[in-house]
C-alpha positions as CSV (number, residue, x, y, z in Angstrom):
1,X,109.9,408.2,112.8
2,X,110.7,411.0,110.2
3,X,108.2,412.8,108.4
4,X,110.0,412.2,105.4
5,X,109.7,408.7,105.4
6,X,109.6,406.7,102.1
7,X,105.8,406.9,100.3
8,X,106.2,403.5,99.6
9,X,106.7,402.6,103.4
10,X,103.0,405.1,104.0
11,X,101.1,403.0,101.5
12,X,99.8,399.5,101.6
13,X,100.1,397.1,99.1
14,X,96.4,397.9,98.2
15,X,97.6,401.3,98.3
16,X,95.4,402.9,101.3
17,X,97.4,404.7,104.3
18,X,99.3,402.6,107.1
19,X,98.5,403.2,110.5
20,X,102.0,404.2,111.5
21,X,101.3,407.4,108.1
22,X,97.9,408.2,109.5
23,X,99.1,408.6,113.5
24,X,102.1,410.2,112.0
25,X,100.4,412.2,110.2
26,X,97.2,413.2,112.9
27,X,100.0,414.0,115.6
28,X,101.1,417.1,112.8
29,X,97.9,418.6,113.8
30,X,97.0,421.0,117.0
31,X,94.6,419.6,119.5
32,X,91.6,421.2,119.7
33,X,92.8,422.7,123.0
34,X,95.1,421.7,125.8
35,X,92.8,420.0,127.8
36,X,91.0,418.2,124.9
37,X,91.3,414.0,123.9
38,X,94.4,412.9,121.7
39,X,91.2,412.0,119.5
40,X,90.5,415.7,118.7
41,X,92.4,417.3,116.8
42,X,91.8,420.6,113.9
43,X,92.7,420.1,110.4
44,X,94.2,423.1,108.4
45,X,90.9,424.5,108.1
46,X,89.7,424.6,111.8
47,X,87.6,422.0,111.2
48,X,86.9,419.5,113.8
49,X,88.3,416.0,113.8
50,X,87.8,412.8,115.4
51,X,90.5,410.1,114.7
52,X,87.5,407.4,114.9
53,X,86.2,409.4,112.5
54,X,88.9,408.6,109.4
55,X,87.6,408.1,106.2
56,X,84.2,408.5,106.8
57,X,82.8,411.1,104.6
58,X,79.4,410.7,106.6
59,X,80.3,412.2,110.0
60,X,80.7,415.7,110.7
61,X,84.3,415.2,112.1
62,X,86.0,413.0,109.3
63,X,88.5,413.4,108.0
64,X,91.2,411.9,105.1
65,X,94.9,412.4,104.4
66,X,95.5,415.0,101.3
67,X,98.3,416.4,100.3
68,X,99.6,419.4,98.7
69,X,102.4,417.7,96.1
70,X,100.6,415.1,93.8
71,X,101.8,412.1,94.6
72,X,103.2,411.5,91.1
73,X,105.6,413.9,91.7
74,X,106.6,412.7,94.9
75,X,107.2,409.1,93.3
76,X,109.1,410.5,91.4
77,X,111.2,411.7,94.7
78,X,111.0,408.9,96.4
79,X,112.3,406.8,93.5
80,X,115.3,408.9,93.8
81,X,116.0,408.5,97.5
């Protein structure tokens, strides 16, 4: 799948992530080393995270999808395409 795939086709109707965005998206970031699980991986930061962990703002290794365009603006793209 492309990473520039259509936001519309990474949304839901209700408009949280798919699960074909979030694995997309977790597979963009380094594993914590070599030898480590597929479900730890380090977010731009360094930070520890555990796919299991998405969305939950309790654990110490959760972790969300952000992004660096505001999605208003990348509507506004995607309308185009």
């Amino acid at each position: 799948m492309a990473l520039h795939m259509s936001l519309k086709k990474m949304k839901n109707d209700d408009g949280t992530w798919t699960e074909e965005a979030k694995r997309l998206i977790w597979n963009k970031a380094p594993l914590m080393n070599p030898s480590s699980s597929d479900s730890l991986r380090l977010d731009s930061c360094n930070a520890l995270m555990d796919w299991y962990d998405y969305g939950n703002r309790d654990s110490d290794y959760g972790w969300e999808i952000d992004h660096v365009i505001p999605e208003k603006i990348l509507h506004l793209v995607d309308d185009k395409i």
